[in-house]
C-alpha positions as CSV (number, residue, x, y, z in Angstrom):
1,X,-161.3,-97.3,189.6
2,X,-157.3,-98.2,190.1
3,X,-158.5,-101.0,191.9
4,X,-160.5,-102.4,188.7
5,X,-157.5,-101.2,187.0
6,X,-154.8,-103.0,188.8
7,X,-157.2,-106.3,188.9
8,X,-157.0,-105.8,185.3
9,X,-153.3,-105.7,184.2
10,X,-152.6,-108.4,187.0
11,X,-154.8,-110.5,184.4
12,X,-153.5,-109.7,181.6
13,X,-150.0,-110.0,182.8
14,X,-150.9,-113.4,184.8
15,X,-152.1,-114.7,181.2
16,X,-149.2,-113.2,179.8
17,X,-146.7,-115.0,181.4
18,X,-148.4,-118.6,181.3
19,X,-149.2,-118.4,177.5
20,X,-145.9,-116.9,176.3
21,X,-144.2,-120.1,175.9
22,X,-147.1,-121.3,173.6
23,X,-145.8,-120.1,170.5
24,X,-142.2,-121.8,171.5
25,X,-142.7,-125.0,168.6
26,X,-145.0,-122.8,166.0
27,X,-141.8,-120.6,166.2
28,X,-139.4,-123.5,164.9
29,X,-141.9,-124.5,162.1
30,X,-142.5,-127.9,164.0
31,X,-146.1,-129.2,163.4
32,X,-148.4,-130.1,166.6
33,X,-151.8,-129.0,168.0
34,X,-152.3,-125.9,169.8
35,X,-151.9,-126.4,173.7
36,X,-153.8,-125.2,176.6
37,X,-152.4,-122.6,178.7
38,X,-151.3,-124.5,182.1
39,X,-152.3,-127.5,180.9
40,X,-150.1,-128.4,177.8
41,X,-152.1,-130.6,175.4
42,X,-152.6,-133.3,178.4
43,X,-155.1,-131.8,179.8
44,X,-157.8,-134.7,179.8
45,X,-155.0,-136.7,181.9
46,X,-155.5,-134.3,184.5
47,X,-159.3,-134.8,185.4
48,X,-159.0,-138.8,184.5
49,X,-160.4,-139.2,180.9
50,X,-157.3,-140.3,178.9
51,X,-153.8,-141.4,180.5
52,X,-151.0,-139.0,178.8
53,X,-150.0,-142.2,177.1
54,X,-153.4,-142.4,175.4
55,X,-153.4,-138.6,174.5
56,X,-149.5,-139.5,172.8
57,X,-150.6,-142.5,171.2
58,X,-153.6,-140.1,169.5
59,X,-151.3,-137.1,168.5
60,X,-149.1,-140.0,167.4
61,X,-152.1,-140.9,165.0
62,X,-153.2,-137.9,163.9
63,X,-150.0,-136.6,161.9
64,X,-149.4,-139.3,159.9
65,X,-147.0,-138.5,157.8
66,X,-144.5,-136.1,160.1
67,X,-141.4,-137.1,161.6
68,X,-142.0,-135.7,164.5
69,X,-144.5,-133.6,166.3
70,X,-144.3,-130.8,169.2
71,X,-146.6,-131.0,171.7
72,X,-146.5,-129.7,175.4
73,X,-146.6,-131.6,178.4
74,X,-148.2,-129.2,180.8
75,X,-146.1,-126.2,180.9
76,X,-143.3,-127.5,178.9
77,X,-142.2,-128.2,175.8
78,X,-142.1,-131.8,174.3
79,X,-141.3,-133.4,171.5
80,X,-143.6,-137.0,170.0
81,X,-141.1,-138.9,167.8
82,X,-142.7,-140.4,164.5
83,X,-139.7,-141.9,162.3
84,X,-138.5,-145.1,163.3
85,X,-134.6,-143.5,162.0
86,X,-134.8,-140.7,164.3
87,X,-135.6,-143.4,167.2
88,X,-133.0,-145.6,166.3
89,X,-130.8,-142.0,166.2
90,X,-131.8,-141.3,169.6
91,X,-131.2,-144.9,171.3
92,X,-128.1,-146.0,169.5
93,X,-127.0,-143.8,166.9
94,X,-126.5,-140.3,168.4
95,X,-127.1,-141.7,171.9
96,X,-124.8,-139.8,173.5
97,X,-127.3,-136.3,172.7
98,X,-130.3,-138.5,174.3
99,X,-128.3,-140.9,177.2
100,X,-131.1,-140.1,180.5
101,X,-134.0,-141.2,180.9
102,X,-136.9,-138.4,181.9
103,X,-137.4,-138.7,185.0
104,X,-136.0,-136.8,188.5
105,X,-135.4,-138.6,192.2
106,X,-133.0,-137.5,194.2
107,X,-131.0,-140.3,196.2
108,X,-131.3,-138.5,199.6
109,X,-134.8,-138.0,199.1
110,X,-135.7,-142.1,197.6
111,X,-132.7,-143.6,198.2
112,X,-134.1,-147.4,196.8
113,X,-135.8,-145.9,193.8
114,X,-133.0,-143.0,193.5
115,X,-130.7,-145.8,193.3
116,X,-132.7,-147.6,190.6
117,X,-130.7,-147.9,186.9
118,X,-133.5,-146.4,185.3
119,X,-133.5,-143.3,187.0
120,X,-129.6,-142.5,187.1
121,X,-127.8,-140.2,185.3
122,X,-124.8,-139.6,183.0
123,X,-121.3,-140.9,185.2
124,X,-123.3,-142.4,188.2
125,X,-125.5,-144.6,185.3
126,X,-123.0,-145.5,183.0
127,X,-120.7,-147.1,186.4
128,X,-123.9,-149.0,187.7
129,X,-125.0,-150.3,184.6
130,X,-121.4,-151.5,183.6
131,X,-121.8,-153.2,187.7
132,X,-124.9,-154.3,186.8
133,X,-125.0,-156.0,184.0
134,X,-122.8,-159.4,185.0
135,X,-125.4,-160.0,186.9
136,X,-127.9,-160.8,184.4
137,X,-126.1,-163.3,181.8
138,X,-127.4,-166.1,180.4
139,X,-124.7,-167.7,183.1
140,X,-126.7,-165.9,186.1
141,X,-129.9,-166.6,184.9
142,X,-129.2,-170.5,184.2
143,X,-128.2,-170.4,187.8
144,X,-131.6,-168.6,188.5
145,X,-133.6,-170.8,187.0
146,X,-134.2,-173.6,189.2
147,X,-135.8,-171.2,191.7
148,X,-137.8,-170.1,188.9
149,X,-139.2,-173.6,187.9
150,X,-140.1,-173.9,192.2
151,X,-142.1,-170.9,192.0
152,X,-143.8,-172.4,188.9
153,X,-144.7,-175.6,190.2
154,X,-146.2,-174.0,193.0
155,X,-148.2,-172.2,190.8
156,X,-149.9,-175.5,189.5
157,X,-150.5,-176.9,192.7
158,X,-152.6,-173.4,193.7
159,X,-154.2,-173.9,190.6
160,X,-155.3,-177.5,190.9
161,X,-156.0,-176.6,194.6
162,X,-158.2,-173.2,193.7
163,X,-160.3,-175.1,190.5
164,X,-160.9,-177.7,192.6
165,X,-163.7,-175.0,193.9
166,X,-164.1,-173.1,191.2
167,X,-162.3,-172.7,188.0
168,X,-162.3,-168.7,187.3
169,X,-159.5,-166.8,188.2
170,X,-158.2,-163.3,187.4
171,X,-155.5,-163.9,185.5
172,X,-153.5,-160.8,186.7
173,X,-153.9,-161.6,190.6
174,X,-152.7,-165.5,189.6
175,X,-149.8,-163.9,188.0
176,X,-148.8,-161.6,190.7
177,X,-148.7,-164.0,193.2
178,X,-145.9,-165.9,190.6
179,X,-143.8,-163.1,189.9
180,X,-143.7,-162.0,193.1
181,X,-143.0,-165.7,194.4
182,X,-139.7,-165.3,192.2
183,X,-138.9,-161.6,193.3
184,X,-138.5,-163.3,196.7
185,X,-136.9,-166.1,195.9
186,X,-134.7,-164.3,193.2
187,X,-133.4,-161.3,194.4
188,X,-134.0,-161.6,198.7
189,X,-133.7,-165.0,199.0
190,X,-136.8,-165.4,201.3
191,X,-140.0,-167.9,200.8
192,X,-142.9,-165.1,199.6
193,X,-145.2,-167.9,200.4
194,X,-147.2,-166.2,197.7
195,X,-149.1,-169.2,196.9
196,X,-149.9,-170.2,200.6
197,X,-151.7,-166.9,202.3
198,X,-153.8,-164.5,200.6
199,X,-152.3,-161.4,201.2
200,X,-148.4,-162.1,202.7
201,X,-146.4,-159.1,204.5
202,X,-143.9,-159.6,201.3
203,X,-146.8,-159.0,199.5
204,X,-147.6,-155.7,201.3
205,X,-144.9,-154.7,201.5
206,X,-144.5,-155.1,197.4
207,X,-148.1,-153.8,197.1
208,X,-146.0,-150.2,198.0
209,X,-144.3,-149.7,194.7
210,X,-146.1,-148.7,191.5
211,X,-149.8,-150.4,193.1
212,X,-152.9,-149.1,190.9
213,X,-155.2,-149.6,194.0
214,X,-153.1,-146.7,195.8
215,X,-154.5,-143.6,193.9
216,X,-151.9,-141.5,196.3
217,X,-149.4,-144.1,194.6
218,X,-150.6,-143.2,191.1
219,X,-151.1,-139.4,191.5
220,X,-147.1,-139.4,193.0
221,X,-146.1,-141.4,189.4
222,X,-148.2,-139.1,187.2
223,X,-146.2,-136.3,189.1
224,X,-142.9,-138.1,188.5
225,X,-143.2,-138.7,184.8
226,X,-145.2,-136.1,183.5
227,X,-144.1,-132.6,185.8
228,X,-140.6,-134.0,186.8
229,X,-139.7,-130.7,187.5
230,X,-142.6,-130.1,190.1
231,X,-141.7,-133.9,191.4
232,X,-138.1,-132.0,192.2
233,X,-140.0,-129.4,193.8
234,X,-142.0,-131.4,195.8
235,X,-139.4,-133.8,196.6
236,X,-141.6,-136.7,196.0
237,X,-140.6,-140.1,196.7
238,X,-141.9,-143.5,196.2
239,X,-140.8,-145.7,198.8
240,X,-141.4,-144.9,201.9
241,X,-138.7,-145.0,204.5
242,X,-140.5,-147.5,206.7
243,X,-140.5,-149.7,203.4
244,X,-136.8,-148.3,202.7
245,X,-135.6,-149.9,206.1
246,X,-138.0,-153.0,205.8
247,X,-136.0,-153.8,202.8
248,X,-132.2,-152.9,204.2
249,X,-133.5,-155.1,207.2
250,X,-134.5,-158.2,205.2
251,X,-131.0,-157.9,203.3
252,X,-128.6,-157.1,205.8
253,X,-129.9,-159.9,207.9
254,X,-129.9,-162.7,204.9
255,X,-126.3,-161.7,204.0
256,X,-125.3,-162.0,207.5
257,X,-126.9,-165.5,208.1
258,X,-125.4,-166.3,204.6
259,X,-122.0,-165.3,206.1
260,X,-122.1,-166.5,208.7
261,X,-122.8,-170.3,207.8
262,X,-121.4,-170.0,204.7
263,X,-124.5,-170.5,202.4
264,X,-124.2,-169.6,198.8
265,X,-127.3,-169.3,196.6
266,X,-127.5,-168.7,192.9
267,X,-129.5,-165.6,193.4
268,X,-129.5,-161.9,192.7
269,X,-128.6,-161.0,195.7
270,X,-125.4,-163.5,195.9
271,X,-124.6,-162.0,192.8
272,X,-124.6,-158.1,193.8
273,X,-123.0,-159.0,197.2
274,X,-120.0,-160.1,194.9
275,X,-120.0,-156.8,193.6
276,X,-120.1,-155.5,196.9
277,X,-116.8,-157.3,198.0
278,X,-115.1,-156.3,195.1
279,X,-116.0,-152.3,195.6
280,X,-115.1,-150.1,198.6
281,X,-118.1,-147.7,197.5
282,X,-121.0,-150.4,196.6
283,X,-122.8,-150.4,200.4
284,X,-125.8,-152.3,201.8
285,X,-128.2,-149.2,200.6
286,X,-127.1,-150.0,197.0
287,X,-127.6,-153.8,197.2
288,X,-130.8,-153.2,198.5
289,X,-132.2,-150.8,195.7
290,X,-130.7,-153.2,193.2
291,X,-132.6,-155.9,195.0
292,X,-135.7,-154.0,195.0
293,X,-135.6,-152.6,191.7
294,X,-136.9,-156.3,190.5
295,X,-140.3,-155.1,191.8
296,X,-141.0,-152.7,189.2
297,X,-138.5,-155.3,186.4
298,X,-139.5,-158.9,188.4
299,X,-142.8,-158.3,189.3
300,X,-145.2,-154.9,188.6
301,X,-143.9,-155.3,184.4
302,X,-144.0,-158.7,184.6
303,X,-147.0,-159.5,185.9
304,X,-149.1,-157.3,183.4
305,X,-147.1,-158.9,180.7
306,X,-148.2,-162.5,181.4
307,X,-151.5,-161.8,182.7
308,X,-152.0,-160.0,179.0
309,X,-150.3,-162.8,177.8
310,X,-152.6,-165.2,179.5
311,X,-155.7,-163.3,178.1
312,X,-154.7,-163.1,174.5
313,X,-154.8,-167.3,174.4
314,X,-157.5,-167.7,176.3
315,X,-159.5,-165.2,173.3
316,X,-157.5,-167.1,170.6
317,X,-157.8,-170.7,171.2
318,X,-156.5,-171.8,168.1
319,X,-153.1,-170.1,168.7
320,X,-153.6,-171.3,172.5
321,X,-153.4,-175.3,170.9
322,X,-150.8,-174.4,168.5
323,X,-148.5,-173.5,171.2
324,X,-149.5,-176.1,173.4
325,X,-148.4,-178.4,171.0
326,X,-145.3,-177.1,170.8
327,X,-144.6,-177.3,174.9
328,X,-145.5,-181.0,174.7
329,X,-143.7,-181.5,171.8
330,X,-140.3,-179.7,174.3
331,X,-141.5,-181.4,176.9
332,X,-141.4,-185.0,176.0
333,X,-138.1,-184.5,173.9
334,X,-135.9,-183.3,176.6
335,X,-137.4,-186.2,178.8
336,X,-140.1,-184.9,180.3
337,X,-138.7,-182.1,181.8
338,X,-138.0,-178.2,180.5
339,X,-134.2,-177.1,180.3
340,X,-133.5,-173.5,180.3
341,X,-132.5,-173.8,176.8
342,X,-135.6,-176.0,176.0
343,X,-137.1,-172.9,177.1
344,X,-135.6,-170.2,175.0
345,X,-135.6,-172.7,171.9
346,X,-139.4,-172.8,171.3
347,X,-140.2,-170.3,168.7
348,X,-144.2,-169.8,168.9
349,X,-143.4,-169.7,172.3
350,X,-140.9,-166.6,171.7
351,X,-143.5,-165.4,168.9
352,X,-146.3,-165.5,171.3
353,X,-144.6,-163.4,173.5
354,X,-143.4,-160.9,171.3
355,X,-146.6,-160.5,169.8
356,X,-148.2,-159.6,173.4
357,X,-145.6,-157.3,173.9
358,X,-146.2,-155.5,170.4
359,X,-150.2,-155.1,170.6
360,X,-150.4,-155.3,174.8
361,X,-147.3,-152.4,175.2
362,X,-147.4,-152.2,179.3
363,X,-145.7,-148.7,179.1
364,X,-147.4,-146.5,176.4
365,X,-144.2,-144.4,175.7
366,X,-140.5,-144.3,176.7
367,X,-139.0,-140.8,177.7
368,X,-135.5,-139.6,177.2
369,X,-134.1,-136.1,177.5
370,X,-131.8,-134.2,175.2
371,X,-128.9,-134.0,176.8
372,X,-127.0,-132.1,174.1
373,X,-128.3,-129.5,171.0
374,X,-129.2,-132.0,168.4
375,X,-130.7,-131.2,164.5
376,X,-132.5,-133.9,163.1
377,X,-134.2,-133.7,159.2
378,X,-135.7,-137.0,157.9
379,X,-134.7,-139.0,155.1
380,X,-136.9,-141.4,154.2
381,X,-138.9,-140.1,151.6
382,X,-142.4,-141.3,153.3
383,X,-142.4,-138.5,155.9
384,X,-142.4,-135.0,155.4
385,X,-139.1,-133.1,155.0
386,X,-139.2,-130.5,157.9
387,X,-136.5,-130.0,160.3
388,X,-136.2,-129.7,164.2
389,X,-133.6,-128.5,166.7
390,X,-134.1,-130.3,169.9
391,X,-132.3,-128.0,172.8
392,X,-130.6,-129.6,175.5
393,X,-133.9,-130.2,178.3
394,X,-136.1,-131.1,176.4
395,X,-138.3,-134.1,176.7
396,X,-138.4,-136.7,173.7
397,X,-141.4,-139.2,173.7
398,X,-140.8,-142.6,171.7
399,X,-145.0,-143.5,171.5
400,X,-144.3,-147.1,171.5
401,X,-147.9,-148.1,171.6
402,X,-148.8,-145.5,168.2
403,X,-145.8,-147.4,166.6
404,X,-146.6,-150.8,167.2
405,X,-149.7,-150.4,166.3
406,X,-149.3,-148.3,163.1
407,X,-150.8,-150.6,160.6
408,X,-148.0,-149.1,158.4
409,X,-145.5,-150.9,160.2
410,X,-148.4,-154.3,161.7
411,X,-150.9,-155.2,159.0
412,X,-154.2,-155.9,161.0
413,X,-152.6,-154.1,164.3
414,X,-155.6,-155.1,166.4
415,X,-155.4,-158.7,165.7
416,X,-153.0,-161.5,168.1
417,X,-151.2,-163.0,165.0
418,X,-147.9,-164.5,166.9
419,X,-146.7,-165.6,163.4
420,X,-145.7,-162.3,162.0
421,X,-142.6,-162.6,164.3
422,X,-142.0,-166.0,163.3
423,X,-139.4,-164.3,161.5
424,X,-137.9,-161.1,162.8
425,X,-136.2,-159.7,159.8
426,X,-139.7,-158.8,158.8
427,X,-140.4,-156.7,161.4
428,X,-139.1,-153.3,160.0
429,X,-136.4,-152.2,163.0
430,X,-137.0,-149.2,165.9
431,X,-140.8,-149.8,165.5
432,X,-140.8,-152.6,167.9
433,X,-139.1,-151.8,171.5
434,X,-140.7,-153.6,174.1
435,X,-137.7,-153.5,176.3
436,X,-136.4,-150.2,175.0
437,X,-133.4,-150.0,172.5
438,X,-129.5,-149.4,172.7
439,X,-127.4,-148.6,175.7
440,X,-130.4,-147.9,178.3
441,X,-132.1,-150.9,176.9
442,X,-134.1,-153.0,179.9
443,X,-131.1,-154.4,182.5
444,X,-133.9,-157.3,183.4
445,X,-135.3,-158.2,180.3
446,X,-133.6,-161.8,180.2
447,X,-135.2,-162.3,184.2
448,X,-138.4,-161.1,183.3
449,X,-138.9,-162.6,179.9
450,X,-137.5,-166.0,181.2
451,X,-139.8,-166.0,183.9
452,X,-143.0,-165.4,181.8
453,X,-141.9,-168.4,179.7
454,X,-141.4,-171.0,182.3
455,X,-144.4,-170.0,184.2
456,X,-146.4,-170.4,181.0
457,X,-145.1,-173.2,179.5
458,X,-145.6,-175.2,183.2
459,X,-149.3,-173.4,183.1
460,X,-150.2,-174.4,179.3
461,X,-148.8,-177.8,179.8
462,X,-151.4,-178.4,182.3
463,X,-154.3,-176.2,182.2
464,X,-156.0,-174.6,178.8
465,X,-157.9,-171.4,179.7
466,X,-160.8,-169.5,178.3
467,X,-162.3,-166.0,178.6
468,X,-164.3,-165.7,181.6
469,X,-168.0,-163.6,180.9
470,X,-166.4,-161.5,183.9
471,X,-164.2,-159.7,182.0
472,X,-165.6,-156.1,181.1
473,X,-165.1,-156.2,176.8
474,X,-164.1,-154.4,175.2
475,X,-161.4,-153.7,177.6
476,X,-161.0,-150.1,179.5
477,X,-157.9,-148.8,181.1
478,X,-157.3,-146.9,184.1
479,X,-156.3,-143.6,183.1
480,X,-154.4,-142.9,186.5
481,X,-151.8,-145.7,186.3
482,X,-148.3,-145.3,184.4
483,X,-149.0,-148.8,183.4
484,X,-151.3,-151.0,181.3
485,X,-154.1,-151.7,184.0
486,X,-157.4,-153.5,182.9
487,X,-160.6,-151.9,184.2
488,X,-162.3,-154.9,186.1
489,X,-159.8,-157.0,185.7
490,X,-159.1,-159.8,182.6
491,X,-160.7,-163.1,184.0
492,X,-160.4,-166.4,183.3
493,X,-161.3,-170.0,183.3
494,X,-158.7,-172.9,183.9
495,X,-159.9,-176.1,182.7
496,X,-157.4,-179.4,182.9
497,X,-155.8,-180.8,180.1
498,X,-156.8,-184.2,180.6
């Protein structure tokens, strides 16, 4: 009988304890659907059915009309941002109540990802961005691009090599083996000789960060970004230290040979080791993480952008000619040849891109953290007037995919219509943040975004594609990966443009 008894109240108190928190946003009169004990309201992320950034995008939809909306992310407490003033608040305005991003790695326990930009805090941010950022100007990148338009031509000669036997391609897997031909090139200074085997050891060793087809690798970054706290716990780390000392190996040794025979390269990795000299407290282990943080910038974002890219002309041909037109139009007036400016001058070019970015978002959210007690009421008279109090700690989603997709904001969301950012002044601001917004804005953009262009401009100017029937349609994503991943893969044909 006591036995039943205790059994009973260890229940009851058990269920206690993990629903008491429940109540926490109904209590602050903030609207949101009711969450499962444990689980939050992501539960279906847990068991595979919807990625969390699905399950945002849909609360996102489903409260048309709020500001905001509180939701719970397992066991804690999160807040879905609705009003494009309140995001412009938290990345510019009031940034200094919002300044880290949501996520936890602890430097001794990652020291390359712990290192990364993205992941630093407060002081230690604000010091290596400021570092940082002279390495990516215009200047840096001009001096870059060269390298770039290597990797690119090597691109068409695999191209014209592979479609010699059979013209389908996945267009992902032809635009990993580019981006990653840059990362090498780029930021370690090494031939990736992504183009000439099938599976390098660059490659492999790249394959370690962020990889879809690593479901340990994609369970480890649901962890990170979704229970940072248990991440802490757990001390969970992405790079592995035989990876970790691969990478201090490969730049230790190119910076010595450099030294040593006095070779200077317009790379990343020329640029950083400048920074180096001019620092008693920038080592090797931070040139290294800054040289391996272009394989999340350089190569994992990058790749899904263009391959999306790639995808979205080969379903829309007449866009696909339009822009072509434009290339050969570049082309033949800088005398047959592209110039970096050439590059950043053509505007369907720029509006194709943007456009992929808008409706193809590779993240589905950005998360920040409330650094400092902040009260925010809306004023634009098209959302409800309801007030919130964000406590320091507390996770703040920006659903980039529900906004830029809100037909409120892009009329016919669904549909690839480059033109609408044709001109940008139309595009209603802080409902279009591809690369993120204000001071944490993306440190690569300009490499990765310059990249993209130069590879497709060399590609477009050569080859026209078309959808391949082995593409699964409508399109599926993988619901265990942070980031945009096509079920099956987006295939497609190359034909050449005689």
């Amino acid at each position: 009988m006591w036995l039943l008894v205790l059994i009973t109240l260890s229940i009851a108190l058990f269920y206690y304890l993990i629903t008491i928190n429940l109540n926490y946003w109904r209590k602050r009169f903030v609207p949101g659907p009711d969450p499962w004990p444990l689980v939050g309201n992501i539960g279906p992320s847990f068991i595979g059915r919807l990625s969390a950034g699905e399950i945002f995008t849909k609360i996102y939809r489903e409260y048309e009309g709020y500001p905001f909306v509180g939701i719970f992310r397992a066991t804690s407490p999160a807040l879905i941002v609705r009003d494009p003033d309140f995001v412009k608040n938290i990345t510019v305005k009031d940034f200094n109540h919002f300044q880290d991003n949501d996520i936890h790695i602890d430097k001794e326990t990652d020291p390359i990802f712990g290192r990364n930009p993205f992941v630093l805090k407060g002081t230690e941010w604000k010091t290596t961005r400021a570092q940082l950022t002279s390495c990516f100007t215009s200047g840096k990148m001009k001096g870059m691009y060269p390298l770039i338009c290597k990797s690119s031509e090597r691109m068409v000669r695999y191209v014209e090599d592979e479609t010699s036997k059979s013209s389908t391609m996945e267009s992902r897997e032809l635009c990993i083996r580019f981006t990653l031909d840059n990362v090498a090139s780029c930021a370690f200074g090494l031939e990736g000789r992504c183009f000439d085997e099938p599976y390098s050891s660059f490659r492999r060793m790249a394959d370690e960060f962020l990889s879809p087809d690593n479901f340990w690798m994609s369970i480890k970054t649901t962890v990170l970004f979704l229970i940072p706290a248990l991440a802490t716990f757990l001390k969970i780390k992405l790079v592995s230290d035989q990876t970790t000392q691969k990478l201090l190996d490969i730049v230790t040794a190119t910076l010595k040979q450099r030294k040593e025979n006095n070779i200077v390269r317009n790379d990343f990795l020329e640029y950083v080791s400048q920074l180096k000299d001019g620092s008693n407290v920038f080592t090797d282990l931070d040139m290294t993480a800054h040289a391996a943080s272009f394989f999340g910038d350089g190569y994992e974002s990058s790749s899904r952008v263009m391959s999306f890219l790639l995808f979205e002309l080969a379903r829309n041909p007449r866009v696909q000619e339009k822009l072509r037109q434009e290339i050969l139009e570049s082309y033949m007036k800088n005398n047959d040849s592209f110039s970096y400016e050439s590059i950043h001058e053509m505007s369907y070019l720029d509006a194709c891109f943007n456009e992929n970015m808008r409706k193809n978002s590779i993240v589905h959210q950005l998360t920040k953290v409330c650094t400092e007690k902040y009260t925010y009421t809306p004023t634009d008279p098209e959302f409800k007037k309801v007030t919130v109090t964000v406590e320091a700690g507390t996770p703040i989603i920006i659903p980039l995919t529900g906004l830029q997709n809100d037909p409120k904001y892009f009329e016919s969301p669904d549909e690839f219509k480059p033109e609408r950012f044709l001109d940008k002044e139309n595009i209603q601001k802080y409902t279009y943040l591809p690369f993120g917004e204000g001071p944490r804005v993306c440190l690569g953009q300009r490499f990765g975004v310059t990249q993209i262009k130069v590879g497709l401009v060399h590609l477009l100017k050569n080859y026209r594609v078309t959808v391949n029937q082995k593409t699964q349609l409508p399109l599926k994503y993988d619901p265990w990966y942070i980031m945009l991943h096509a079920i099956g893969g987006l295939w497609i044909d190359l034909h050449k443009v005689e």
